[in-house]
C-alpha positions in Angstrom: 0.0 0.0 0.0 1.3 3.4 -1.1 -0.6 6.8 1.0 -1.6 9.8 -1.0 1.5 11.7 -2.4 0.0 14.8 -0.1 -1.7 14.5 3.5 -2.9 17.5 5.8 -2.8 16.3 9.2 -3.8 18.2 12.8 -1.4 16.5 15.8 -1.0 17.6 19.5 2.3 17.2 20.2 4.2 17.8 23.6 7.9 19.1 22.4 10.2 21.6 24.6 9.7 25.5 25.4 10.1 27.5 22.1 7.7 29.3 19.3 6.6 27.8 16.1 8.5 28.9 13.0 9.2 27.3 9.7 9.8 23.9 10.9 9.3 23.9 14.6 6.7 23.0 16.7 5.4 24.7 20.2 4.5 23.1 23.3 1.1 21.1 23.7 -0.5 22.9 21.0 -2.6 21.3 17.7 -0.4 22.2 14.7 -1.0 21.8 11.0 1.5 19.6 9.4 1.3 19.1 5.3 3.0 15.7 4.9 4.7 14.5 1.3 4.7 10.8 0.3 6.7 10.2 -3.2 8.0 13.8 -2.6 11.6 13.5 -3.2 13.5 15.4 -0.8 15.3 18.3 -2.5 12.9 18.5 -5.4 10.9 21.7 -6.0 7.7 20.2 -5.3 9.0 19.8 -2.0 10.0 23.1 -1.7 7.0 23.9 -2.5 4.7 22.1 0.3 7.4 23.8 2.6 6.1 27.4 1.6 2.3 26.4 1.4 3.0 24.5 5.3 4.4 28.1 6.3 2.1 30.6 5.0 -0.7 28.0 6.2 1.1 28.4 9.8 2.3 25.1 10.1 4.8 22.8 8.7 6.6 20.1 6.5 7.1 16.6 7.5 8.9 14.5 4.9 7.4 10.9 4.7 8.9 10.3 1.1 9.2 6.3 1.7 6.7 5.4 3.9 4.2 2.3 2.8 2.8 1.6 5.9 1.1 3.3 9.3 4.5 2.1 11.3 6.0 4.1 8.5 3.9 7.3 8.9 4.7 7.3 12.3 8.5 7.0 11.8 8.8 9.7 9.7 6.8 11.8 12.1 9.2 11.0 14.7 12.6 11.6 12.2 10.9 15.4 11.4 9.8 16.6 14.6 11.0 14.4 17.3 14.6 14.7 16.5 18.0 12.9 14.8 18.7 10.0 16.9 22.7 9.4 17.6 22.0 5.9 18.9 19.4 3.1 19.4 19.4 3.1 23.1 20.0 7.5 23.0 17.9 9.4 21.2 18.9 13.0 20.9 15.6 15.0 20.0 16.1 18.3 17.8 14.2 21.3 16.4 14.9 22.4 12.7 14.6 25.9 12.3 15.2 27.2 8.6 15.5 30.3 6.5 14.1 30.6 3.1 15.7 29.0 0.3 18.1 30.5 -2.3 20.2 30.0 -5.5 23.5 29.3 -6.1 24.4 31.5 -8.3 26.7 34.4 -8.3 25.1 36.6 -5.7 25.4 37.8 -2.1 22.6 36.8 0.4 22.1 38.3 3.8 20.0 36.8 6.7 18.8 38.5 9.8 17.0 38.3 12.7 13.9 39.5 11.2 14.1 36.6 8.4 15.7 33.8 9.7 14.1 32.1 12.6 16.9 30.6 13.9 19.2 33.7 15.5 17.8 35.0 18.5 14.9 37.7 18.2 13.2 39.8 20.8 9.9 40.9 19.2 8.8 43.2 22.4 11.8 45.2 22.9 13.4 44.5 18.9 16.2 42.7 20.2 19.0 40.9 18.1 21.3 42.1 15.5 22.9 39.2 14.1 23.9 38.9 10.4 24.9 36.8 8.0 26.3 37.5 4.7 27.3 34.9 2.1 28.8 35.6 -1.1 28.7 33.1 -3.8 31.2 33.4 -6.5 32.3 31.2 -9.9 31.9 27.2 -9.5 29.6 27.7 -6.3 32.4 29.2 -4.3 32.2 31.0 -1.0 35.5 32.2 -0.8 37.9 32.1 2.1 37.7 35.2 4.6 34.8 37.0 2.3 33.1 33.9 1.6 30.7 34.2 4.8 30.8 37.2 6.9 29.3 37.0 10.6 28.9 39.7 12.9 26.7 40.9 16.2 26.6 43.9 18.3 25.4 44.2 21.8 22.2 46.2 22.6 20.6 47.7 25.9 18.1 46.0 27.3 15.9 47.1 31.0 16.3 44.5 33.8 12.9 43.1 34.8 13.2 45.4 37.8 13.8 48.8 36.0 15.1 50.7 39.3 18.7 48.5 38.4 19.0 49.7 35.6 20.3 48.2 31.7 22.3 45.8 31.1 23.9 44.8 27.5 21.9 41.6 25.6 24.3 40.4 22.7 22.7 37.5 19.9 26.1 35.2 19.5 25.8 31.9 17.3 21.9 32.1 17.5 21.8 32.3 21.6 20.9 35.0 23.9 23.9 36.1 26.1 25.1 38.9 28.8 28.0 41.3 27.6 27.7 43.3 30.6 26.1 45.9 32.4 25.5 49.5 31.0 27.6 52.4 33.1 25.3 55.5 33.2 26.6 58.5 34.8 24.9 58.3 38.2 25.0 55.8 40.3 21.3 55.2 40.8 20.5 55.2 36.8 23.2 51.9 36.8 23.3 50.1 40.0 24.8 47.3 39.0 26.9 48.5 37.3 28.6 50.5 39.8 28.2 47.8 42.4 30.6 45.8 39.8 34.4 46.6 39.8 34.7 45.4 35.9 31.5 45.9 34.5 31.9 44.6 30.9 32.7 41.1 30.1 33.7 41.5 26.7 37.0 43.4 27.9 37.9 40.3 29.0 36.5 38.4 25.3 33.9 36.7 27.4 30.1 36.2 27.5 27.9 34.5 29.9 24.1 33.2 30.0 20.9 35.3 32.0 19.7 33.0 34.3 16.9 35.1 35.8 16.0 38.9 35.4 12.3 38.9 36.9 10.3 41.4 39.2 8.4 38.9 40.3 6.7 38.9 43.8 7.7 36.1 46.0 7.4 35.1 49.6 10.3 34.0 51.4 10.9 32.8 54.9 13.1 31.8 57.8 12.4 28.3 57.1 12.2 28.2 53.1 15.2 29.9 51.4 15.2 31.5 47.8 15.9 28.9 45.5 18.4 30.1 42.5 20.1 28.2 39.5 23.5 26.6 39.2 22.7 25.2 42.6 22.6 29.0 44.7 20.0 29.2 47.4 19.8 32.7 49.7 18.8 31.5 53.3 16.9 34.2 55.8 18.9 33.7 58.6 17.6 36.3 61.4 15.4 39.2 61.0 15.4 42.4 63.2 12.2 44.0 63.0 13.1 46.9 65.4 16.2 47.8 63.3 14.8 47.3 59.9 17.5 44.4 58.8 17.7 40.9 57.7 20.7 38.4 58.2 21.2 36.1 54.5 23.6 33.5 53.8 24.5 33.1 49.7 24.6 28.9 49.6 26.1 27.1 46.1 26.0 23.5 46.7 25.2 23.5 50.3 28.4 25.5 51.2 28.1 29.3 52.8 29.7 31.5 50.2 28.6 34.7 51.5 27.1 36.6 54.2 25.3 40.2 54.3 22.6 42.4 55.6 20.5 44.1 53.7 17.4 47.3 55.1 14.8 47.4 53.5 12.3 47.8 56.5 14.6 50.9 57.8 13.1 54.5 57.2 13.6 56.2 54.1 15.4 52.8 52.5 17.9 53.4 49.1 18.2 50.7 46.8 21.5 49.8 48.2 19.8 49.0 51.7 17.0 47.4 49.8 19.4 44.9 46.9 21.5 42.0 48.3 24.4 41.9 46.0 26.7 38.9 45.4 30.0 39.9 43.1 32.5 37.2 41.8 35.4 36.8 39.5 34.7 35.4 36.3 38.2 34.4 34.9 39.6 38.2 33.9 36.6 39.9 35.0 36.9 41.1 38.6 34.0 41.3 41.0 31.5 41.9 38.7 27.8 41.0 40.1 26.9 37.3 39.6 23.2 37.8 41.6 21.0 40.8 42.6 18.4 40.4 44.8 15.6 43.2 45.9 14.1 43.4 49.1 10.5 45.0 49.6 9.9 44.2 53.4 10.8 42.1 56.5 8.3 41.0 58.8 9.1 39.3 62.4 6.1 37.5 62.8 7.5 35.7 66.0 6.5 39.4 67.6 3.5 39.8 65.4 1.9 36.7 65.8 2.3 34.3 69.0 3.6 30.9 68.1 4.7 31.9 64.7 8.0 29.6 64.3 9.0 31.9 61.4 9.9 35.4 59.9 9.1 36.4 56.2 10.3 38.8 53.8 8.8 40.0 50.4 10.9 40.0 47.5 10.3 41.7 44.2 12.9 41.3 41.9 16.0 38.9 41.2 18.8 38.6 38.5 21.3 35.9 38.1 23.9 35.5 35.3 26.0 32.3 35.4 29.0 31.9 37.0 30.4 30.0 34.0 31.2 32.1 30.7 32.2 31.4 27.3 35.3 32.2 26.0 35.4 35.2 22.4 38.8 34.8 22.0 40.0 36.7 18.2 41.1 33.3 16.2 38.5 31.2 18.4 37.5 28.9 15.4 33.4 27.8 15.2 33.4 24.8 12.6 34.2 27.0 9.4 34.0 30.0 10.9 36.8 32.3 12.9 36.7 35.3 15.2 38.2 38.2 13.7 37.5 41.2 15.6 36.2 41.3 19.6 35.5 45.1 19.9 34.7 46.1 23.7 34.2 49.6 23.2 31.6 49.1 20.3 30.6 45.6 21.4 30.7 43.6 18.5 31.6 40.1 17.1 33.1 39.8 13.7 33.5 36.2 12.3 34.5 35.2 8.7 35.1 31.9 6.8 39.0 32.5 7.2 41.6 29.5 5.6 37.9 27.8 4.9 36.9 27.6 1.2 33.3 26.2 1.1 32.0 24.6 -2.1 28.0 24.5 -2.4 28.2 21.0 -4.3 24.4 19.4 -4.1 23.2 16.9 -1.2 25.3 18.9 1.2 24.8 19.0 4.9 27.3 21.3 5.6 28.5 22.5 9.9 28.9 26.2 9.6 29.1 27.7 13.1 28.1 26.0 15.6 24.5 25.0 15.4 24.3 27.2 12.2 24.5 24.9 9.3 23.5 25.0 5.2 21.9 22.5 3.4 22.0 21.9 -0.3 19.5 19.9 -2.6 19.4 16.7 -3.9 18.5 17.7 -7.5 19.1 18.1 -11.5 21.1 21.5 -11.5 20.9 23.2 -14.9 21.0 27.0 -16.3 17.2 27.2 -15.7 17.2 25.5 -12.1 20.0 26.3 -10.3 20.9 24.7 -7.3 18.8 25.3 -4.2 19.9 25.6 -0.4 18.9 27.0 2.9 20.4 28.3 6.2 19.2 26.6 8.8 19.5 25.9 12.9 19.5 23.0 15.0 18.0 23.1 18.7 17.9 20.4 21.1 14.6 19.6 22.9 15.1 19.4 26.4 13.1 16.3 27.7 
């Protein structure tokens, strides 16, 4: 038995955080998928069941073999359930693509705004990366103009405003902190003055946001704050009288620091009111790792008779990990190599350098890191030239 050479089908699938796009799914939620039996992967009518799944606001599943239900199902799976590595360890991913092109002597550019797969903030029009190929004779991106990269660094409000900017920079399709923006006042930049080297990139290192919220939460003597990497904050003692409360910074279950911070005291600043924890990250020097904002203490021993606890309202953390990536210039990405690490403008320039790349067909080819291009299996003539697509990789956490 042979299936209909096109199929529209409506499945609820359960697949990690992240929005739909060209080829992606989204959490729990009923999506249209066009699926092609005797389709031949590569071939234009294929190409063209991609761009009728898209502007229809679903997508493409390639099922170009299948004979039987078991079939269906495993083609499903190979599409939107991942690439498996191994039998016994599957290795689910995402394929997030950019529209397809030509090779022929031209230069395309992708952005943010039309490829899916580098980071975009659509509320605040975050993410500046760019991607320039140049094709030349014989299918030829040449070495060191071939493929250009670059990205710059953009300000971006913390969750709680009073703290501040911070800089967001796009690298190799992920989100990442570049540092923290150094107004003139000390109050317009908090962080930033709290922070003896305020700018990671000065050092050619980034780092991940772990959380930037304002956020109400309840926290007590007997319940600390839970943070990532393994950090808790622990309410040790609260003096209701005074206005203070005693923390302890865990990682691990081991005290790395101790402080007090007022935000019950009269007339509080937001020094008295943000417990501030500042590390070394490698060349960096005590820059802040974790903020935390204090909106009250309550004793409720003296408040209420046989409480066993005191609480305090929080109402805004941020946490950036402890454990950066290196942007070393001549730091090499598959094909691709760092060129130029500018702190003062914060940018990222990246170019195929030494790496001639030949865009032969049924190529699958490892750009930079999960940034790859993928040529057609097809006839190439004058009137058909050869077609092929940027796209991104992304894991699905389970």
């Amino acid at each position: 038995m042979r299936f209909t050479p096109i199929i529209a089908v409506a499945l609820t699938l359960f697949m990690a955080s992240g929005a739909a796009s060209a080829s992606g799914t989204a959490i729990n939620k009923t999506e249209l998928f066009i699926v092609g039996f005797d389709i031949r992967e590569g071939s234009l009518e294929e190409e063209r069941l991609k761009d009728m799944a898209e502007v229809m606001g679903g997508a493409y599943v390639s099922a170009e073999d299948a004979s039987t239900v078991s079939d269906l199902e495993a083609a499903l799976i190979g599409s939107f359930a991942g690439i498996s590595n191994s039998v016994a360890d599957k290795v689910p991913l995402l394929k997030y693509r950019g529209p397809v092109a030509q090779v022929v002597n031209n230069e395309y550019i992708w952005g943010p705004q039309d490829f899916a797969g580098f980071y975009y903030d659509i509320d605040e029009d975050l993410g500046t990366e760019s991607l320039t190929l140049t094709i030349t004779a014989n299918n030829v991106l040449a070495e060191d103009t071939g493929v250009v990269y670059s990205t710059e660094a953009q300000a971006n409000d913390f969750g709680l405003q009073d703290w501040g900017q911070y800089y967001t920079i796009s690298f190799l399709a992920e989100e990442y902190f570049a540092g923290y923006v150094a107004e003139a006042t000390y109050y317009q930049s908090f962080l930033a003055h709290e922070s003896r080297d305020s700018n990671l990139m000065r050092d050619e290192q980034l780092t991940k946001v772990l959380i930037d919220d304002d956020e109400e939460r309840t926290v007590t003597t007997t319940k600390p704050l839970k943070l990532a990497e393994g950090y808790e904050l622990v309410i040790q003692a609260i003096d209701a009288d005074k206005g203070w409360v005693y923390v302890q910074l865990m990682k691990d279950g081991m005290i790395v620091d101790s402080s007090v911070v007022e935000p019950s005291k009269v007339a509080p600043t937001i020094t008295d009111k943000t417990y501030v924890y500042k590390k070394d990250l490698g060349d960096t020097k005590k820059i802040v790792l974790i903020a935390v904002h204090f909106k009250n203490a309550i004793h409720l021993k003296n408040a209420l008779p046989g409480a066993d606890q005191d609480l305090v309202t929080i109402e805004g953390i941020w946490q950036i990990s402890d454990t950066p990536i290196r942007i070393e210039e001549d730091t090499k990405y598959d094909k691709m190599t760092i060129q130029i690490v500018d702190p003062d403008a914060m940018r990222i320039l990246m170019t195929n350098e030494d790496k001639k790349i030949i865009l032969n067909k049924k190529r699958d080819i490892s750009l930079m890191g999960n940034i790859r291009i993928k040529t057609a299996d097809q006839y190439v003539n004058a009137e058909d030239p050869l077609r092929f697509y940027i796209y991104k990789l992304v894991t699905v956490e389970p």
